[in-house]
C-alpha positions in Angstrom: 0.0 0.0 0.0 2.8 2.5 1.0 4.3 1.6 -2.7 1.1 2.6 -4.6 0.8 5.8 -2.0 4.0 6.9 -3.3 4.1 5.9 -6.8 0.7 8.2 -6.9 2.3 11.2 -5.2 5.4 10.6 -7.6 3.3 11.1 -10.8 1.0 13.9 -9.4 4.3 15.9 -8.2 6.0 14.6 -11.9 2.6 16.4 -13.4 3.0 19.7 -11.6 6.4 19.8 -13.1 5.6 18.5 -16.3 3.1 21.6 -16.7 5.2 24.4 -15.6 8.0 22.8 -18.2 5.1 23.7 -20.7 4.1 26.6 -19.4 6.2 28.7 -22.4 5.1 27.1 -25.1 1.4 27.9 -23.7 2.6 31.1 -23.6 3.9 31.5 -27.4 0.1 29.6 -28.2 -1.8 32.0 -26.6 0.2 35.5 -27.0 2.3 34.6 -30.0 2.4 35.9 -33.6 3.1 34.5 -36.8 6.2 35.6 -38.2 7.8 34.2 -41.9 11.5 32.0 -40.4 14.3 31.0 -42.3 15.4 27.4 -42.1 19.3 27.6 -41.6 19.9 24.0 -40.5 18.5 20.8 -41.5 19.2 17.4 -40.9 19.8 15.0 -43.9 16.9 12.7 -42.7 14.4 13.2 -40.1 13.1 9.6 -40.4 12.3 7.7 -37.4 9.9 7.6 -34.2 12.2 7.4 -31.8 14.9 9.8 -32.5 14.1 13.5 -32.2 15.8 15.6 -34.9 16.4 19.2 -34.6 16.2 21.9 -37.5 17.6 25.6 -36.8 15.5 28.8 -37.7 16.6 32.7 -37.8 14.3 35.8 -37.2 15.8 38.7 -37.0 19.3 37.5 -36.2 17.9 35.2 -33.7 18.4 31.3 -34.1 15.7 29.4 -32.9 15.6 25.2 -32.5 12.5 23.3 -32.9 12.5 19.2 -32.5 10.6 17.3 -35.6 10.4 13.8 -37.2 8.8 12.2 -39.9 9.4 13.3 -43.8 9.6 16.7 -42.4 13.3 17.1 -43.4 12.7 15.7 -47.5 9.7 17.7 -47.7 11.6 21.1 -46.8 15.2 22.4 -47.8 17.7 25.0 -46.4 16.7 29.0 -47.2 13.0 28.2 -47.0 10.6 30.1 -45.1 7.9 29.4 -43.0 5.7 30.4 -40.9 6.3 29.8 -37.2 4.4 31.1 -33.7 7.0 33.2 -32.2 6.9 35.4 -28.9 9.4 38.2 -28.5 11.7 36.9 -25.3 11.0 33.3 -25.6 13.5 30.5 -27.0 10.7 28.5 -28.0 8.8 28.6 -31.5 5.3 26.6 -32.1 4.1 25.5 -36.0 0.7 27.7 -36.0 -1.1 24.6 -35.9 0.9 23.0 -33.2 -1.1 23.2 -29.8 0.2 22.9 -26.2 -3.2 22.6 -24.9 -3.2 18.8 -25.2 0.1 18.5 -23.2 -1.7 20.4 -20.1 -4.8 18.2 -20.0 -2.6 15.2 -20.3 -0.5 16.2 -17.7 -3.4 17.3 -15.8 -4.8 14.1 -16.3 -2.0 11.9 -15.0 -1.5 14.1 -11.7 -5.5 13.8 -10.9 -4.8 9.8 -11.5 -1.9 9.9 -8.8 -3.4 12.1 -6.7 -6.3 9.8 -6.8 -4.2 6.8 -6.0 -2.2 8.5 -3.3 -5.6 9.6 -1.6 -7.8 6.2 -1.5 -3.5 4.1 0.0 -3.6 6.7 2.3 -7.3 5.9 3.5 -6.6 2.6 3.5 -3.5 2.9 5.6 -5.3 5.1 8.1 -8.1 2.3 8.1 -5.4 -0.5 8.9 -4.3 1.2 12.4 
């Protein structure tokens, strides 16, 4: 019982942390604009699940890094632009169709699970003594 009382409080603490990691890119979501970026660096092949690839924007003499996979990398070439959600002051960049919204609720999600499983070990440990 103790186990499953701290495995619960484990993955609703892991949660709380999980959603202030996304808290910026909720940020560039919600008060972002789209601005045109330059691709400066791309990786020769971007195939694979697993492996996260990383390709290199500019704005404005900023350089920007944004994670993808998939054909993503023989679909695009170096010197194209696209358009990116971008927040003056942050490091991180979002596709405009890209939402963080689902990473919150997920997280959410898993930190209401522990919390739940941290709540009814702890009754029953109470009820034991």
């Amino acid at each position: 019982m103790k186990f499953l009382f701290v495995i619960g409080l484990i993955l609703f603490l892991g949660s709380l942390a999980l959603i202030f990691a996304n808290y910026e890119e909720v940020n560039v979501e919600r008060n972002g604009k789209v601005v045109r970026m330059k691709i400066e660096k791309l990786p020769k092949s971007c195939i694979g699940a697993r492996v996260r690839y990383f390709v290199t924007y500019s704005y404005e003499g900023e350089f920007y890094d944004k994670a993808t996979r998939g054909d993503f990398c023989e679909k695009h070439h170096v010197g194209e632009l696209m358009d990116m959600k971008f927040l003056e002051g942050s490091k991180t960049i979002l596709r405009p169709g890209e939402s963080a919204m689902m990473n919150l609720v997920s997280f959410a999600g898993l930190g209401l699970f522990g919390l739940a499983v941290s709540i009814s070990q702890w009754r029953k440990m109470r009820s034991f003594k």
